[in-house]
VEXNU-608897 format. One line per field, with one value per residue: residue in one letter; residue number from 1; x, y, z of N, C-alpha, C in turn. Coordinates in steps of 0.02 Angstrom, whole numbers, always signed. Example, Ala and Ser with C-alpha at 12.3 -4.5 7.8 and 13.67 -1.06 7.14 Angstrom:
code c(a	s) .
pos c(1	2) .
n_px c(+660	+642) .
n_py c(-284	-112) .
n_pz c(+390	+354) .
ca_px c(+615	+684) .
ca_py c(-225	-53) .
ca_pz c(+390	+357) .
c_px c(+660	+645) .
c_py c(-165	+2) .
c_pz c(+390	+394) .
This chain:
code c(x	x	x	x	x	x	x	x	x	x	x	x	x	x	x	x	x	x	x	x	x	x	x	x	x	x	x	x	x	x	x	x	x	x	x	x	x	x	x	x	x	x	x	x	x	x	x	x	x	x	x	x	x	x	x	x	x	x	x	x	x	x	x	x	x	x	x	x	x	x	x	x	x	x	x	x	x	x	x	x	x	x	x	x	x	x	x	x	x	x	x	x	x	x	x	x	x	x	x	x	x	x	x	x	x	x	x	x	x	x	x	x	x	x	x	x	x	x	x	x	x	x	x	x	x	x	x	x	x	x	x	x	x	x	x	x	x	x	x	x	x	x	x	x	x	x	x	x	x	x	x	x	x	x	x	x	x	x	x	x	x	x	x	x	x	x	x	x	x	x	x	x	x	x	x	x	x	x	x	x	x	x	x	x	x	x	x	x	x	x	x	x	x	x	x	x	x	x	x	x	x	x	x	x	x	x	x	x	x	x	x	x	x	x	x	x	x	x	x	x	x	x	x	x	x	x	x	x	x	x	x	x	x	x	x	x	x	x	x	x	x	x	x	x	x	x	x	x	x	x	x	x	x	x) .
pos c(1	2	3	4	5	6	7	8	9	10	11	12	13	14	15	16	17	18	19	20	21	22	23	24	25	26	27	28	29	30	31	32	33	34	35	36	37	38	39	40	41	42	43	44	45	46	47	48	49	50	51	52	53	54	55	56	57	58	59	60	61	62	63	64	65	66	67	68	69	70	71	72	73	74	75	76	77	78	79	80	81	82	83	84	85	86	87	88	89	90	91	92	93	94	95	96	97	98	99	100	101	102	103	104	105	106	107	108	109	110	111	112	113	114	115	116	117	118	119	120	121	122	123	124	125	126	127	128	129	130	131	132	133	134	135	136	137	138	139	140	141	142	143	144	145	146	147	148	149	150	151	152	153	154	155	156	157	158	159	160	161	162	163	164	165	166	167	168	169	170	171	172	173	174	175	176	177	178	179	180	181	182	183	184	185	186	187	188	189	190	191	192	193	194	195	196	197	198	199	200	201	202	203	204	205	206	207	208	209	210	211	212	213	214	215	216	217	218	219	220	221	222	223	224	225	226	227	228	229	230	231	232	233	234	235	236	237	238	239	240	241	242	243	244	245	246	247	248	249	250	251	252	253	254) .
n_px c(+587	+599	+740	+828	+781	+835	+957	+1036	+1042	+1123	+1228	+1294	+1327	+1244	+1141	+1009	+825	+709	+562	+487	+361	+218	+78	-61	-116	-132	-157	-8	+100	+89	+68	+194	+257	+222	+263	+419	+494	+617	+619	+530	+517	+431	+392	+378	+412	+379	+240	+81	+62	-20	-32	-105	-81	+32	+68	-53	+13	+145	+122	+33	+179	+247	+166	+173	+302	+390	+545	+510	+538	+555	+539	+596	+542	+635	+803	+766	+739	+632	+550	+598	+576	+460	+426	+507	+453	+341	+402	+442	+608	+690	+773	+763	+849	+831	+941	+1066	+1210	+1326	+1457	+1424	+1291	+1264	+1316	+1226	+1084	+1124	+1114	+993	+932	+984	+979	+1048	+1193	+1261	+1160	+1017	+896	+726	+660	+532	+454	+323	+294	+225	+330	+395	+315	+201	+248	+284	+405	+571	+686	+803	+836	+772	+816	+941	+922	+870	+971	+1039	+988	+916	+902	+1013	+994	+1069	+1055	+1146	+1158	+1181	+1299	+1374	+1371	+1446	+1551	+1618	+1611	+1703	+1715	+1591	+1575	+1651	+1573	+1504	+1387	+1325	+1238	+1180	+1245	+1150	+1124	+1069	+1010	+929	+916	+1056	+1074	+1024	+1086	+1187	+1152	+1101	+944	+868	+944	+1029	+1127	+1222	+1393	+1456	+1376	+1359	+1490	+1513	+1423	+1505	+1607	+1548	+1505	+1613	+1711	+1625	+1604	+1741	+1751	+1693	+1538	+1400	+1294	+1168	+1044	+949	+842	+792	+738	+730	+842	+951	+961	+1008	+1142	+1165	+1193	+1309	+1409	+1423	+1331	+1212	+1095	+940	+818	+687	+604	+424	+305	+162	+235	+287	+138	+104	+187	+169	+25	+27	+101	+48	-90	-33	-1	-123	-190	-132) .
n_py c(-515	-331	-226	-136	+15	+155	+129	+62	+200	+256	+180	+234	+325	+437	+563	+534	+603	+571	+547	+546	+456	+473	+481	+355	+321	+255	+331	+414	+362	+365	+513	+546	+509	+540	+693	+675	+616	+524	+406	+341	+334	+235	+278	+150	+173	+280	+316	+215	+92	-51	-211	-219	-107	-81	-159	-123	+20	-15	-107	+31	+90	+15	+5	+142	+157	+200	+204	+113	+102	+36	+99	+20	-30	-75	-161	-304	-481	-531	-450	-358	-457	-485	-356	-361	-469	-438	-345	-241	-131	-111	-94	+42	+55	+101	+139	+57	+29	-10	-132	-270	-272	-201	-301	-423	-341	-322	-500	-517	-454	-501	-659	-829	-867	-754	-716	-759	-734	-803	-899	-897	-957	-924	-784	-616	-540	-627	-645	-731	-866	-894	-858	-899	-992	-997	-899	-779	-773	-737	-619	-537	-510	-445	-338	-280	-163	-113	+6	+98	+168	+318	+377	+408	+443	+315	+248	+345	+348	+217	+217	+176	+32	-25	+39	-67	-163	-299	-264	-141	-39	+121	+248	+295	+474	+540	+665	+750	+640	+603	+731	+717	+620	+689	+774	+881	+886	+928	+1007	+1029	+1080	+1126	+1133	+1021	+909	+953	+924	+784	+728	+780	+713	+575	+578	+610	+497	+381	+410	+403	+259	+227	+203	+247	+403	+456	+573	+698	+816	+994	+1098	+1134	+1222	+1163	+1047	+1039	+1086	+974	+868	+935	+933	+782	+695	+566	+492	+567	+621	+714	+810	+765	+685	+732	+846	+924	+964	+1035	+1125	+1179	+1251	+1314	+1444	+1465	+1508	+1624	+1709	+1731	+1790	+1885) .
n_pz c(-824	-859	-925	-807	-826	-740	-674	-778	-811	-723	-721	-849	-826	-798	-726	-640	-610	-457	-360	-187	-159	-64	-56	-116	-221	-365	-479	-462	-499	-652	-668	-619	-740	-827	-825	-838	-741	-695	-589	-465	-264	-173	-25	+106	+243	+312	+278	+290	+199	+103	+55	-63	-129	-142	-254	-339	-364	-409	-548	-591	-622	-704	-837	-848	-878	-814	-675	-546	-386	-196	-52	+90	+263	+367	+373	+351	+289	+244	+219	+122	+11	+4	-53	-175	-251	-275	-401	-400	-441	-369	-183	-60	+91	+259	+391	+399	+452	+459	+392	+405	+402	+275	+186	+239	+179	+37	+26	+48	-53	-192	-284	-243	-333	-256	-139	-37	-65	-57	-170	-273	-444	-458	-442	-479	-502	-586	-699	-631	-658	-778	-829	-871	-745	-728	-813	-759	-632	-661	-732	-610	-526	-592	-628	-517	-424	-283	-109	-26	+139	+208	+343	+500	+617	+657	+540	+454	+520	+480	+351	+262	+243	+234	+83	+33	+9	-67	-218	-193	-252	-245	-126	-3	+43	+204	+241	+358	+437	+478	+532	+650	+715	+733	+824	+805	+763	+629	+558	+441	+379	+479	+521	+550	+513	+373	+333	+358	+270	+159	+147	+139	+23	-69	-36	-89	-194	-258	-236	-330	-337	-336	-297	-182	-119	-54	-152	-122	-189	-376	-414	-312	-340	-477	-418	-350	-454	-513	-435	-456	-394	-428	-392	-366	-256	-291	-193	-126	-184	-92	-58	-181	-209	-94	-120	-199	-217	-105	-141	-244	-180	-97	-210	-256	-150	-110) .
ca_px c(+601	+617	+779	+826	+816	+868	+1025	+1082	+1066	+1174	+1298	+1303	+1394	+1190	+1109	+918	+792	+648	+534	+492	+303	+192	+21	-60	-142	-103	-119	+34	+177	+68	+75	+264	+309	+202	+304	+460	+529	+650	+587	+514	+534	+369	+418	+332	+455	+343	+180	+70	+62	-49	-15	-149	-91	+87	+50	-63	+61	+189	+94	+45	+239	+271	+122	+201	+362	+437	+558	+474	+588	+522	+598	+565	+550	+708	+845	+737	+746	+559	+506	+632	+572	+403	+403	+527	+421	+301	+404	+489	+656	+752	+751	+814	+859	+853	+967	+1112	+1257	+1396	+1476	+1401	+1218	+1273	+1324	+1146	+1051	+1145	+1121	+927	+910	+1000	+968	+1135	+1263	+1247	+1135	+994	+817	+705	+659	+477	+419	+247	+263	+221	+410	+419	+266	+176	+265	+278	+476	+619	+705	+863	+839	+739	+876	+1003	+892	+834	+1016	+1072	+947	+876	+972	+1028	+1004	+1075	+1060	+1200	+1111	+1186	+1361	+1410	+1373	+1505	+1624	+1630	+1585	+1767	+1706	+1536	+1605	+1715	+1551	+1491	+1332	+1285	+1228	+1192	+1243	+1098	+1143	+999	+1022	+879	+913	+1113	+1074	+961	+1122	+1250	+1133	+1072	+910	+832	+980	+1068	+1170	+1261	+1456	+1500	+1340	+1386	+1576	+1505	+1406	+1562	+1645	+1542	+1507	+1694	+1734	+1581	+1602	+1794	+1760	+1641	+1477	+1330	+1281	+1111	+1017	+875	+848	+706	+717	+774	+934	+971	+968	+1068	+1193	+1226	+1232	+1366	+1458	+1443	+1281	+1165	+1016	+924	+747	+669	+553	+408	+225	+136	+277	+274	+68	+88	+239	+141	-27	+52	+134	-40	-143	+11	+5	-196	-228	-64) .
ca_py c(-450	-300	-189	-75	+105	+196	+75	+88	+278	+265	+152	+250	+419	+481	+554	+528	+631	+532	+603	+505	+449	+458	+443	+268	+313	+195	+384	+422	+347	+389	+555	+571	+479	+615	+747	+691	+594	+447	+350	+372	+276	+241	+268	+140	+186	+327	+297	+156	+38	-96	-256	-191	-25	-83	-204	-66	+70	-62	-117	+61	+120	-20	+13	+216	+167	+238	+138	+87	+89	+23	+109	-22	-11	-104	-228	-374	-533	-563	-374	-349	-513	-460	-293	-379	-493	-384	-329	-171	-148	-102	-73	+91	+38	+143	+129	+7	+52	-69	-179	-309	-228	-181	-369	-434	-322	-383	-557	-521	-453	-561	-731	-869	-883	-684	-698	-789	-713	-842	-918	-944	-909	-903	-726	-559	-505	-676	-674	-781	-938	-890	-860	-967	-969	-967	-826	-755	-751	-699	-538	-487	-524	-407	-284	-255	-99	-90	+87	+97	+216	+315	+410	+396	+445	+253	+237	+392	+321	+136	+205	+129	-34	-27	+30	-122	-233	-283	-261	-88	+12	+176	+251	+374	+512	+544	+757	+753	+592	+639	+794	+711	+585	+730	+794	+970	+904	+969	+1089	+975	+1138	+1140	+1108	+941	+887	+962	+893	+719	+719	+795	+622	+518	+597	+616	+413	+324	+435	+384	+182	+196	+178	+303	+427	+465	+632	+740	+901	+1018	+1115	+1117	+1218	+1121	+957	+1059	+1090	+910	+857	+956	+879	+705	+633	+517	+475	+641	+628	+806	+828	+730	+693	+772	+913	+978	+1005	+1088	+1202	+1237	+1263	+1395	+1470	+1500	+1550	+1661	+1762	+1741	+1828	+1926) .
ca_pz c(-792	-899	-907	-744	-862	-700	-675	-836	-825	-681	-726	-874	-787	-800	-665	-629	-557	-439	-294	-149	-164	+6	-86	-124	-276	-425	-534	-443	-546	-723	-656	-611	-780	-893	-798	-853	-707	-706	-565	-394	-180	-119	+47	+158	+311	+350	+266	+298	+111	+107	-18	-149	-158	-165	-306	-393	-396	-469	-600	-642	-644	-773	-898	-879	-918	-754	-636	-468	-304	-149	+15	+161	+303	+393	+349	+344	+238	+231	+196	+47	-5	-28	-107	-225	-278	-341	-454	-390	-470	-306	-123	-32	+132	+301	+423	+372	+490	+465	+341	+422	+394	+217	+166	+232	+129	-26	+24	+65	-124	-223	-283	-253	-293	-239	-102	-10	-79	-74	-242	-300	-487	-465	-400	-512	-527	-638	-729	-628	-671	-854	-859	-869	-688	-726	-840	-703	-591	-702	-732	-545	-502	-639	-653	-437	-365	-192	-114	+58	+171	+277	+392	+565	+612	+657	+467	+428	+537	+447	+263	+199	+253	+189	+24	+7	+5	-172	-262	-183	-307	-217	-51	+8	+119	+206	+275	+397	+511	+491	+583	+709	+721	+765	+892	+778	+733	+580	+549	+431	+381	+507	+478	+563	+459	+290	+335	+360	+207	+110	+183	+121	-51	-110	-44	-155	-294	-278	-227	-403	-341	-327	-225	-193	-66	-96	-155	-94	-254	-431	-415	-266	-391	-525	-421	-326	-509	-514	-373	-447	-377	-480	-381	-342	-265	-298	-145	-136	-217	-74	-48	-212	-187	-30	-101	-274	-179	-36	-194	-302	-155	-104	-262	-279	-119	-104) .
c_px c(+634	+702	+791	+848	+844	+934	+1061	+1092	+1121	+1227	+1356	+1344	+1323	+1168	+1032	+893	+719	+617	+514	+394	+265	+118	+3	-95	-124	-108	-58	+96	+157	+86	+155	+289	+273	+253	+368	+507	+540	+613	+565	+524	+461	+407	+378	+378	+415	+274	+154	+35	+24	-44	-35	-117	-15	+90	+5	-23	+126	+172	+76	+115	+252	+234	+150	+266	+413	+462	+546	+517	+532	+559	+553	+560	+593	+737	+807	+727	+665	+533	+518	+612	+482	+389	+434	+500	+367	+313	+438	+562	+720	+718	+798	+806	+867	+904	+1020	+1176	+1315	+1421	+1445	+1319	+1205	+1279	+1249	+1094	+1060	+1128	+1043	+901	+928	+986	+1057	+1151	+1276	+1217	+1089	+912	+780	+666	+603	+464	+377	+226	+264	+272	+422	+368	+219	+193	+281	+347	+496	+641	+746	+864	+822	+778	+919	+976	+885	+902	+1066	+1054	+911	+918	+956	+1045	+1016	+1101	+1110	+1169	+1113	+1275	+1390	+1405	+1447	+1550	+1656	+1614	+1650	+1750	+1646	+1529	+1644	+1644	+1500	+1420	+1289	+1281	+1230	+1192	+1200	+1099	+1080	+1012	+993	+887	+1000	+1121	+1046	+1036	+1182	+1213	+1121	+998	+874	+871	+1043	+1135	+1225	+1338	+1456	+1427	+1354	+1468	+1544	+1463	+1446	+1609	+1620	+1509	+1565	+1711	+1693	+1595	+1701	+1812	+1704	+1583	+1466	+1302	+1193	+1100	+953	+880	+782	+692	+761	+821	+948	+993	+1025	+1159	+1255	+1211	+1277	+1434	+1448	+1382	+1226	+1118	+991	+846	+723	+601	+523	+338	+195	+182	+276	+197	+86	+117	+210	+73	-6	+85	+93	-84	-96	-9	-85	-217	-182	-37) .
c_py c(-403	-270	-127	-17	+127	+161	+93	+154	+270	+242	+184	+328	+472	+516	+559	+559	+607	+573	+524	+517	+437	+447	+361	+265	+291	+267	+420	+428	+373	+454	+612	+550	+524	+671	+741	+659	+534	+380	+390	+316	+280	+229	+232	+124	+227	+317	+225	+155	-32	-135	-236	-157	-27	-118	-161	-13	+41	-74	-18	+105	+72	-9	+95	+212	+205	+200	+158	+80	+95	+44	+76	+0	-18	-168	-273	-410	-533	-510	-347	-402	-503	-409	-321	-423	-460	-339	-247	-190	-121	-74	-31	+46	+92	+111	+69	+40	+33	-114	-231	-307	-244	-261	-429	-410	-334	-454	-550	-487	-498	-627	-764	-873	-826	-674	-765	-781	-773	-853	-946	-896	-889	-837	-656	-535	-582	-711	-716	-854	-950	-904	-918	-963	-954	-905	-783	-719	-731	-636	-521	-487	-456	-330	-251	-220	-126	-27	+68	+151	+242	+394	+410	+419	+381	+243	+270	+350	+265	+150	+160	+79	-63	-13	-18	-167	-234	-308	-191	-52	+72	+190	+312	+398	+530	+614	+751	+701	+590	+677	+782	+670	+613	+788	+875	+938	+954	+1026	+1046	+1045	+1164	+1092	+1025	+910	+872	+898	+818	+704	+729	+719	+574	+511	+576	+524	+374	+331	+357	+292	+175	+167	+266	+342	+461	+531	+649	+808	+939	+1062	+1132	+1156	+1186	+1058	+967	+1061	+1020	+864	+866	+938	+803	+663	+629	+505	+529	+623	+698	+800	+769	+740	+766	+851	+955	+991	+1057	+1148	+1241	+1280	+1327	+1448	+1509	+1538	+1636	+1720	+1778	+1783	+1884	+1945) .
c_pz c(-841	-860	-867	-797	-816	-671	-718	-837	-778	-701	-814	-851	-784	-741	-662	-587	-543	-372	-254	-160	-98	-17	-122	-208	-332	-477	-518	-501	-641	-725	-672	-688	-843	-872	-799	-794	-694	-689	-486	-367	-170	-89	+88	+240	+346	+323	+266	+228	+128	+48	-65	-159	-164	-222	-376	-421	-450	-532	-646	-679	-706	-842	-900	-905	-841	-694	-577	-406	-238	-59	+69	+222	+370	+338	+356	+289	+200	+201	+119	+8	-44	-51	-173	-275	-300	-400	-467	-409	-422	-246	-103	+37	+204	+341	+434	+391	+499	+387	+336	+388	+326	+161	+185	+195	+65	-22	+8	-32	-174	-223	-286	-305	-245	-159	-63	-29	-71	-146	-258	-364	-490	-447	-471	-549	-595	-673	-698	-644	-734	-870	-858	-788	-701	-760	-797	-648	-600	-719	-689	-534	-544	-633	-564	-416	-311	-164	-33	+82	+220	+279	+455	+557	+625	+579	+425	+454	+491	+373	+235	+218	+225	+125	-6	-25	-67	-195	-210	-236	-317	-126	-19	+68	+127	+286	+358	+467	+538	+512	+656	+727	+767	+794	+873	+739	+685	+556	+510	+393	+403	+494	+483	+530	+381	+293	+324	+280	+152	+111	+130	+38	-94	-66	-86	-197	-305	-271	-297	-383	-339	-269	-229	-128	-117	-96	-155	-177	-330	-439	-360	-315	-450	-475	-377	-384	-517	-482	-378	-430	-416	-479	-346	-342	-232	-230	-136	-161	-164	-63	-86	-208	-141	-45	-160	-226	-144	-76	-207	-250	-121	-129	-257	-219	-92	-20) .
């Protein structure tokens, strides 16, 4: 298992900019990694991913050089278990509401002493059977982010407790289902929104982990750089089409 680049940027004081991927096309990640961007989420929470086409896009993020994140589609042992094994170099996580929550998803990535993953080499992430194990495990163990999501106000309430628990990597506020949470759908703008996201910004930064959101456009990204956060996914594949597209025909037919 190669070295997590987007890890090390992080743990380096860097911050990274990735887009959330909803297309299946294996020119996808070649795409994003000519253009200059860190890493991207296939999201298969909202789009339906089929094994090939999760296994193709992997493979082609590694021959571009661009790191691969796999956003699941719940806390489950078995689900994180199999994107990981193909070789994705972390899972975002939705909806992880507790300490409790937060300490299962660590367990469900990690190999023991760390965790519980289950342990076969023969799978993609370890060569096919080629590595060593223990080395094996001493790299996914080292090198597999954990991106977990707080996105619900039971999440806000309990962040100091879910910050205590160890091997999160980043905590991703997630605007859109935090507004749907405090009962202003789609208006994540609004104060007791912003306030709750100000919450849980200023405690990660200050418990030394990562904070992750998205930004619809690039001063948006400049400026929650500015405020400290690390994992920044700029829109997404199909989003920027739709927003260049409505742009060009825009101007082209005035």
């Amino acid at each position: 298992m190669r070295e997590n680049a987007l890890k090390k940027k992080i743990k380096n004081g860097e911050s990274a900019i990735g887009t959330f991927v909803k297309m299946t096309d294996a020119s996808i990640p070649e795409i994003l990694a000519l253009a200059g961007f860190d890493f991207f989420v296939l999201d298969t929470e909202h789009v339906a991913v089929d094994r090939e086409q999760l296994t193709n896009i992997v493979r082609a993020a590694d021959a571009a050089g661009i790191t691969p994140i796999v956003r699941v589609r719940e806390n489950n042992q078995v689900e994180i278990l199999q994107n990981l094994d193909l070789g994705y170099a972390g899972v975002q996580v939705p909806n992880v509401d507790s300490p409790e929550e937060a300490r299962d998803l660590v367990s469900y990535v990690k190999y023991t002493p760390y965790g519980v993953r289950g342990l076969s080499p023969s799978v993609r992430a370890c060569g096919y059977g080629t590595c060593g194990v223990q080395e094996y495990i001493d790299a996914a163990n080292a090198n597999t982010m954990v991106i977990s999501h707080c996105e619900t106000k039971a999440c806000v309430e309990c962040i100091d407790e879910v910050l205590k628990v160890e091997g999160l990597d980043v905590i991703f506020i997630g605007p859109m289902d935090l507004s749907q949470s405090y009962g202003v759908p789609g208006r994540p703008g609004e104060p007791e929104v912003q306030a709750a996201i100000k919450t849980v910004t200023q405690k990660t930064l200050a418990a030394g982990k990562a904070v992750g959101t998205v930004a619809g456009t690039p001063e948006a990204a400049k400026k929650l750089i500015e405020q400290g956060v690390q994992y920044i996914l700029l829109a997404s594949d199909q989003g920027m089409i739709v927003k260049w597209g409505r742009n060009a025909i825009a101007q082209i037919r005035g």
